[in-house]
Structure formats: C-alpha cells, structure tokens
N, C-alpha and C positions, 0 to 999 in steps of 0.2 A: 280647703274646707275648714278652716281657720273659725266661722262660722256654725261646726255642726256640732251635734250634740255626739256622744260617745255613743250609745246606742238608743232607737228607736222599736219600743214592744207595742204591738199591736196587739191588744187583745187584753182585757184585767180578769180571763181566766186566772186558773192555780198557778199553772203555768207563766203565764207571761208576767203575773204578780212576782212570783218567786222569783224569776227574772229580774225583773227590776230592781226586787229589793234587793239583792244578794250583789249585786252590780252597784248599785247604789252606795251602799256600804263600804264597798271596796274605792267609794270617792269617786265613780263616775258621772259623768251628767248622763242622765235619763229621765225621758220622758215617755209615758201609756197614753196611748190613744184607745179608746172603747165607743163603740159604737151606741150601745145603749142611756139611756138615762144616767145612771150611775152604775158601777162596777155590778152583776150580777142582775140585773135586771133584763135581759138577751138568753141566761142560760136558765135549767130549769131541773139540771141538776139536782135532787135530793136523796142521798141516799146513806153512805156510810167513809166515816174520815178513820183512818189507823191513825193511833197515838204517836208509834212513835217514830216514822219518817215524817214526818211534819215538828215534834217536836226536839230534832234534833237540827230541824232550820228555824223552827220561831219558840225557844227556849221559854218555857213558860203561858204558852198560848193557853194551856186549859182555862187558867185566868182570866183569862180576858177574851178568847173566843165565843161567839154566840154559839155554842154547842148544846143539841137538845140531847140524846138518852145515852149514857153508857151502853154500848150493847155487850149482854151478858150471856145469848144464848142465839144459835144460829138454828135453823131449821131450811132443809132440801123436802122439798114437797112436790110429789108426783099426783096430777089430776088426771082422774079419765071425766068421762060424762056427768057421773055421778057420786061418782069415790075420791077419796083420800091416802096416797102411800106415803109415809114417809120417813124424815131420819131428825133427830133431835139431840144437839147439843146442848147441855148447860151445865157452867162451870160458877163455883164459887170464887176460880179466879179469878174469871173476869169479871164481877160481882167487887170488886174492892180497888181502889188504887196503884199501883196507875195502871189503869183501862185500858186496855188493848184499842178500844175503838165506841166511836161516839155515830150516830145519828144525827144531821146536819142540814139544813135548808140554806141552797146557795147563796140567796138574794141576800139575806142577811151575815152569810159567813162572807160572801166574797165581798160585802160591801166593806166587812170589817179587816181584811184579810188587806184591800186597796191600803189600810192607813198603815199598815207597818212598813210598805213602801214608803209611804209619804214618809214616814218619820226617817226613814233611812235616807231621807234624801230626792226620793225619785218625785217630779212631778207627772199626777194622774189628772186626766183628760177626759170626761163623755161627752157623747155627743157625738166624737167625730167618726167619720164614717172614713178608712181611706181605701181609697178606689184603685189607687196602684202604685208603683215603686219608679222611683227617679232613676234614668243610668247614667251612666257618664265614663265612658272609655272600658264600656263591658262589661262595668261591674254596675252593681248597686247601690247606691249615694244616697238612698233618702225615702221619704212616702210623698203621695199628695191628695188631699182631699176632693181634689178637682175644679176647687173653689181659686179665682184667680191670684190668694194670699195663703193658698193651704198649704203651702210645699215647707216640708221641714225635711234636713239632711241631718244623715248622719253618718257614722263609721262604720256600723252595723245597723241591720233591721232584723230582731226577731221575730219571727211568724207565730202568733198565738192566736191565730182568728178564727179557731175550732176548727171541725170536723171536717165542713169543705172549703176547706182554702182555697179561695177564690184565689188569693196573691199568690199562692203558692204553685199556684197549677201556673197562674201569667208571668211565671219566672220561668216555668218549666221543669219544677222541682219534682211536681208528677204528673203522671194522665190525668185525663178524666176521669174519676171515680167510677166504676160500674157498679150495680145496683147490688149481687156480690158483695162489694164492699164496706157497703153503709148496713145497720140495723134504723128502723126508725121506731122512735118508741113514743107511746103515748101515756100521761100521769096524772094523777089529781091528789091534791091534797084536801084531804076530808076532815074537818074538825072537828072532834071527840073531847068531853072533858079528860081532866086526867085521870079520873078515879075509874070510869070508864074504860079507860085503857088498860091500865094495869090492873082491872078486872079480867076485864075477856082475856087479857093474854099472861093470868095469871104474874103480875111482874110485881116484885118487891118498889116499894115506891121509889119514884126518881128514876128506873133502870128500864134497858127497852132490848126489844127481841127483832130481829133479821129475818125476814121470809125468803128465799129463792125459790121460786115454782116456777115446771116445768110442766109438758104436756098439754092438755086442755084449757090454760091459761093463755097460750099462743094459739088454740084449735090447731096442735101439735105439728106447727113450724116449727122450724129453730131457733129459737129465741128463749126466752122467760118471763116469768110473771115474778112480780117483788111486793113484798108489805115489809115497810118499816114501822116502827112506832118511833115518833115526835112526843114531845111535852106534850103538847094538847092537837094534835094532831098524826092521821096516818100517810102516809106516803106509800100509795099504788099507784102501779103503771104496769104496760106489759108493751114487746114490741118483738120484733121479728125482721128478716131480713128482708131490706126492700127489693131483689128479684122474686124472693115466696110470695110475699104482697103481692109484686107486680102478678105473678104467674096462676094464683088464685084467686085474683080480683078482690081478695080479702083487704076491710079496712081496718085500721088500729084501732082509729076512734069506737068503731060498733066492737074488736076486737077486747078491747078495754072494757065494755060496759058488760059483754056477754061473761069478762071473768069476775067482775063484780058480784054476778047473782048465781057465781059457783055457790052449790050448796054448803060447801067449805068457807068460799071467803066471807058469803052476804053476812052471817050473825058476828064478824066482826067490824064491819063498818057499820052495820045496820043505825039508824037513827045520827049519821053524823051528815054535818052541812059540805060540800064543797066549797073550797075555800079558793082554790086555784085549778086551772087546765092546763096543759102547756102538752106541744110533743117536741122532740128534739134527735138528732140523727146520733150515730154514735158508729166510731168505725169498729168495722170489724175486718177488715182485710188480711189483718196479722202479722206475723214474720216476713210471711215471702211477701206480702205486696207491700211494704212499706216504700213509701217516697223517699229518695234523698233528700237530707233533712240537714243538705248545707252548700252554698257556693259563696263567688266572691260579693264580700257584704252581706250575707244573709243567714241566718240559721232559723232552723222550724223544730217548735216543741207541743208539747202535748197532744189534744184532740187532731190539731191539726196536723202532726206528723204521725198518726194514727197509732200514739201509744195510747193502746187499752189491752186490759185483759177481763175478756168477758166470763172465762171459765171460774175466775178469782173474785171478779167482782173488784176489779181493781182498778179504777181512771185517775181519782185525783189525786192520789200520795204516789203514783208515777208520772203524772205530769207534771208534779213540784219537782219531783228527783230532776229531772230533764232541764225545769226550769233553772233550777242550780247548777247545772253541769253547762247546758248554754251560758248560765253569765260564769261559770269558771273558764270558758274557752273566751270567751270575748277579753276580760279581765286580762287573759294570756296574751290576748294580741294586741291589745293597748300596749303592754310592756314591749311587745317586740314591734310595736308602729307598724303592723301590718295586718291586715283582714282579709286578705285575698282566703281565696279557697284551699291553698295548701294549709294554711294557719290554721284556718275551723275547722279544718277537717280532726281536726282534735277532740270535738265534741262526738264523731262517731265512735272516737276509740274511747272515751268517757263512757257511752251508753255502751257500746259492748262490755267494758268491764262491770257495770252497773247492773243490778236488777229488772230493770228494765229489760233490754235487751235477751237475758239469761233466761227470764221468764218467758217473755214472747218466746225462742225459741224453743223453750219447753214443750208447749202447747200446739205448736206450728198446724200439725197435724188433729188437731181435735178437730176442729168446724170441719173442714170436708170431710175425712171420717162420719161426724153427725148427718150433715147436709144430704148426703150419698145415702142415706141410709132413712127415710122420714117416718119408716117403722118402729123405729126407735123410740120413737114419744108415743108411739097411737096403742103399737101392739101389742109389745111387751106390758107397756101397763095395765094395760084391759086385761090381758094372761092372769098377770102376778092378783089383779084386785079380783078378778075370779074364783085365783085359788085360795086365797082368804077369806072371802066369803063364804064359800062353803066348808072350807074349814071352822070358820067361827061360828056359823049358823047350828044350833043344835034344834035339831026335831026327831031325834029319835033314829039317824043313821049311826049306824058304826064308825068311829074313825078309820077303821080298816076299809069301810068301802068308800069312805071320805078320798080318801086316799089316793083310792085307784081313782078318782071322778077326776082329783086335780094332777092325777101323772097324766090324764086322756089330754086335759086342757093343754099341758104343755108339749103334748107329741101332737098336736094339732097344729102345731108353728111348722112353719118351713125349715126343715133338718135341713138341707143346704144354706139356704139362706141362713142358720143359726150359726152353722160352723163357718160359714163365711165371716159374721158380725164377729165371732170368738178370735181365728185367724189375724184377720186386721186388726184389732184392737191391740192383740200379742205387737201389733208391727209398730205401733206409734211409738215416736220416739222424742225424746228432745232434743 
C-alpha cells in the first residue's frame, strides 16, 4: 500500500474535520470526502458551539470563526395547549469574555471550519459520494465512489458520514438502526432584523438567548422544541423520536408549524421571512445502544457513532472531542506501522476516559425513564399551569380557598402512578 494515503475521513462534519485536521498536523497525508456541494451544505445543524472544547483544538477561532450571538441566557420552557412554565437563567457572566458559548449556522461554520484542515495539511473533497469500503485480507484498505477511477486506499478510514451510517452498518460496526434510535427533527431559519431581535427577547446588543421547550412543542412526545437567536435571524425546529412519529402518525413538518403559532412562540417570529427548511435525524439510542466504533482499518466518530447528548444539548463539541481522539489513535498507529483492530482499539479507551463517554453514561437511563412515562410532558404540565392560574387569577377568592382548589388539582393525578414516577427517578443512575 506504498500507494495509500494515511488516513481516509468521510464526512467534513465537526467531527471528521477535526479529524483531519489534527491528523494532518501531526504530518499525515489526509484526504475528506464530502458528499455535498461544499463542507456543510448536507447538514442543517443550527444551534449552540461551547467555547471552550473547541477552543482548546482551534486556538483562537473566536477570530476568525463565523460565529453569530454569544449566548448569555438559557431558558427551559414547558408548553401545555395554552400556557407557558418555565425556568430562566441569565448571567452577567456569560455576558462578557470569554463566552461560554455562541449561536452558530452550520453551513457557514463548517464551510469555514473545512479550511483549518486545509491549512493543516489535509486535502478536502465535495462532491464525492462514497458508497462503500475496499478489503483486502479482512481488513479495510480504502473507499470507493463506485465510479470506475473512484477507489482511493488508505491505512485508516474514518467514519464521519452522520447519523446513519450507511458504511458503518456495511462493515458491521452496527445493526440497523431502529426507529427507537433516531430523533428526526424538523427547522427553519426565519429572518428578523437585529433590532428586532434583541427587542422581543430583551437582549443587550450583539448577545443572544437559548430556548429548550418541552411539552406541547412536540404535542408531548419525547423530544423538544428549540429557539435560538442568530445576528439577523432565528433558529426553530422541534423533532421527536421516530417510533412516537411512527406510532402516532404525527408529522414533523405539520409538528413544527403547529409549534410556531404556540401563543408563546408566534410574537416572537411574528413578521419574519423564512430563510431556510431543512429536517435532519439525530441519534438518540445512547449508552447502551452505541455501535462499535472501531475494527481493523476503520474507526467511527460523531453523529455517526451516535455521540449525542440530547439531555445537554450537546453534539458538536462532542463530536470534535471524538474527532481528536480518532486522529490521536490513528497518529499512534502510524508510529507502531499497525492499524489492525487491537491498535484502535485505543480510541475506545480515549472515549471512555473522555467526556464523552462519562456523560453518555450519566444519562443512560433518562430517555426510557421519559419514553415509559408520556405523562410526563402532557399531565403534569397541564396540573402545575392549573395551579398557577388560579393562583394568579384574582377575583375576589381567598387564597386560603385558592389553595384547597390547587391541592384538589394535584390529588387528582394518579397517587400510584406519582409514586411510581418519584421511585424511578430516585433509581436513575449514571
């Protein structure tokens, strides 16, 4: 193989980028393949970058990345039908340097995100589509386009080709996804001046606020509803698991439009243009269902080896981590002239010690916990905005009889069914 390049990344996600580069740098030959037009133009990705795993692999990015709003203020927002609960953070920390975390539109970060690779070394490739992986004596040697001159080999292939790796499953790295394991999510970016923006959402200029909503946002599957603020645009979407889809014949697409004319969301997009649609799958299978995410020749990172964490709100400064830690095991096996599967099995013992890994199993137990339980989103909320209501409502009842009206409301729930949901929760564990 005199001939191959050191390693082959499919994919100019976060991941596969950070791959490259970081491989790249260390003096290997590397080449990305990407499917789309140019780097980001496939994903649809918009939501929220952390400063400082990212900046502790691309030194100085604030600079020079297209990055739109410091976020300064996080907000958890429960919808019933008609109402509003919820919880508001805002710091004047995160209000000043260096920023916890920014607001970010893929197309344009990963298009920029592609050149630090370059610079490092790595050459980046769209266009190519590749359809499956070369063997040769059991192991894996390479990709191919399918085209009769598409075949490039190499020492390694890393998998970065999202959420359902198609290569990954025709290696055998995992099953077939089940519906269980995917969310599919539906987004739109809506164009708002900026003044406008940091009107309705109260925001000192320049700086931008995180929505997480639950509940009525999904028509209370398991999933969430999101509003970011951008510079001159918002980023909404809502999406849910595809067996709940599947099993309620609910669509995203009508699921998305019906959370838009929440009485909550609509006076904040009100009057803006659509700028973009896009929906995109995102795994959720978690801890226990993760793929092997390494044999001989091959290692798989981010989307595609289903690191997310949806509880945190966390994909792309975990699929960089991955991506670093894949080109730190390749890197290692160059030095030792071997790639076989014992070699990269080193990149598992990387993520175990890693955040990644420590995180996911934190959480293991949340989604089925949720899943198990679809009262969760519907009843309790309705309960709790109930009891606020009449709480807040003044027309001349007593608080005292206020009182007893919202202990009736909450002994109206299912006392087993409560101490059940109490119980379990005690049990989750990391």
């Amino acid at each position: 193989m005199d001939d191959a390049f050191d390693a082959i990344v499919v994919g100019a996600g976060p991941a596969g980028i950070t791959a490259a580069r970081e491989m790249a740098k260390a003096g290997l030959s590397v080449v990305v393949l990407e499917r789309g037009q140019f780097p980001g133009a496939k994903n649809v990705w918009g939501g929220i970058l952390y400063r400082q795993p990212t900046e502790s692999m691309i030194p100085g990015f604030e600079e020079q990345a297209p990055l739109e709003r410091p976020i300064i203020e996080q907000r958890y927002l429960m919808l019933t039908d008609d109402a509003m609960i919820g919880m508001t953070y805002r710091t004047e920390a995160f209000a000043k340097p260096p920023y916890n975390a920014y607001s970010v539109l893929r197309s344009p970060f990963d298009r920029w995100h592609a050149t630090t690779a370059e610079a490092a070394g790595a050459d980046v490739y769209s266009e190519f589509t590749v359809t499956d992986v070369l063997w040769e004596d059991g192991r894996v040697v390479g990709v191919t386009t399918g085209d009769p001159d598409g075949e490039l080999r190499a020492h390694c292939v890393v998998l970065a080709d999202g959420a359902n790796s198609l290569l990954a499953k025709r290696i055998g790295l995992h099953r077939e996804w089940a519906p269980m394991d995917q969310a599919l999510v539906a987004k739109e970016l809506i164009g708002l001046p900026q003044e406008k923006i940091e009107d309705r959402f109260a925001l000192p200029t320049g700086l931008g606020a995180a929505f997480e909503i639950f509940g009525e946002s999904t028509r209370n599957l398991l999933g969430y509803g999101f509003v970011y603020t951008n510079k001159e645009s918002i980023s909404i979407g809502t999406g849910a698991l595809l067996s709940d889809l599947i099993d309620t014949g609910y669509n995203v697409n009508d699921m998305l439009d019906r959370f838009k004319k929440h009485p909550a969301i609509a006076p904040l997009i009100h009057g803006g243009e659509t700028l973009e649609y896009s929906g995109h799958l995102i795994p959720e299978g978690g801890y226990d269902r993760l793929p092997k995410v390494f044999t001989d020749g091959v290692l798989v990172v981010g989307d595609a080896a289903g690191f997310v964490n949806p509880l945190n709100r966390e994909g792309a400064n975990l699929a960089m981590i991955s991506g670093q830690l894949a080109a730190q095991t390749v890197i290692r096996a160059k030095e030792r002239g071997d790639y076989s599967a014992a070699t990269l099995s080193h990149y598992r013992v990387l993520l175990d010690q890693s955040i990644v890994m420590k995180d996911l199993k934190k959480i293991r137990g949340v989604t089925p916990f949720a899943h198990d339980r679809p009262h969760l989103l519907r009843d309790y909320p309705r309960v709790v905005s109930g009891m606020l209501k009449e709480y807040l409502t003044v027309d001349g009842v007593s608080k005292s009889e206020k009182q007893k009206k919202m202990v009736a409301m909450a002994k109206g729930l299912p006392k087993k069914r409560l101490l059940n949901d109490i119980f379990a929760a005690r049990k989750l564990k990391g």
